[in-house]
N, C-alpha and C positions, 0 to 999 in steps of 0.2 A: 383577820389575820389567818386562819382556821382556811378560812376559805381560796384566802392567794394560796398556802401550800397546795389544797386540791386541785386547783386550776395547773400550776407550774407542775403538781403530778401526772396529771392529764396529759399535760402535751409533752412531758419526757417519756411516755410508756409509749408511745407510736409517731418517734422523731420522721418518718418518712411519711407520714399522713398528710402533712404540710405541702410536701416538694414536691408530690406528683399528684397536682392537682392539675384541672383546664386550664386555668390560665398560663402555665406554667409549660403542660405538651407545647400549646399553640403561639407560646413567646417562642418555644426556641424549634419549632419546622423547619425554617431555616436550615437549622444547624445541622438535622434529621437528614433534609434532603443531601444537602453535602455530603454527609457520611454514606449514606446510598448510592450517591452517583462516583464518591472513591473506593466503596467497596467493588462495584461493575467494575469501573475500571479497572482495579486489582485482581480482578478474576477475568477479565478480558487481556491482560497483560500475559497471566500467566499461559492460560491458552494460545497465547500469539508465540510467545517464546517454545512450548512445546511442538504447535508447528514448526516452526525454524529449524529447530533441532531435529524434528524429523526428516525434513526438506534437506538437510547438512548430512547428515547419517546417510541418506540415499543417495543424493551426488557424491560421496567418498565411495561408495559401494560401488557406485557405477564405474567412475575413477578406473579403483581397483583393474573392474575388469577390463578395459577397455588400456591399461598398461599393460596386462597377462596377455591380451591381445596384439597391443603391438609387439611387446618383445618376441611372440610365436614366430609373427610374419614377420619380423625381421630376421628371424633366426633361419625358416626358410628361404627367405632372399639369399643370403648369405651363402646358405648351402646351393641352392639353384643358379647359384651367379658365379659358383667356381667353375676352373676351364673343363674338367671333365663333366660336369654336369650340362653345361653347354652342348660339349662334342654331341652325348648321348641324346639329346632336345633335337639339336640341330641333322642328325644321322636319317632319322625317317624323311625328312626333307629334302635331301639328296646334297646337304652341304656338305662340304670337307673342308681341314684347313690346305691352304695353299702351301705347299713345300718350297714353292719359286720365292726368291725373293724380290718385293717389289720397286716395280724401276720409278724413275724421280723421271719429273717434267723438267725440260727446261724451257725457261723462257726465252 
């Protein structure tokens, strides 16, 4: 009797001496590798999303500029496409406007 108590003291003073023995790594590999190839993938995911997001962030940038751009050149159309701005284009050219009023065809 003496001696079961030593024995069940024994193996209650290093409960984990049991569980990670050889047998026990090489049942569960398996399970190992699994957890390895979700951990990659969890860390290749995250990498893939922070590109994105940087790929997102530089097309909005560019965006940006490329509205700042058209509203400029539309704002100069705008002003080069009024009638005095015309006359003044058209002056070194040798154009004038016509003061005559113009005559109709008939057929």
């Amino acid at each position: 009797m003496a001696e079961q108590v030593k024995n069940t003291a024994t193996v209650n003073k290093n409960p984990l001496k049991g569980l990670f023995n050889y047998q026990w790594i090489v049942k569960n590999i398996p399970f190992f590798l699994f957890l390895t190839v979700l951990t990659v993938l969890y860390i290749a995911n995250g990498h893939n999303a922070d590109r994105i997001v940087r790929k997102i962030n530089t097309t909005n940038n560019e965006l940006k500029e490329l509205q700042f751009e058209y509203k400029t050149v539309k704002s100069e159309l705008m002003l080069k496409s009024e009638e005095e701005e015309v006359l003044k284009a058209a002056t070194p050219l040798g154009l004038k406007i016509s003061r005559e009023t113009p005559q109709r065809l008939n057929k």
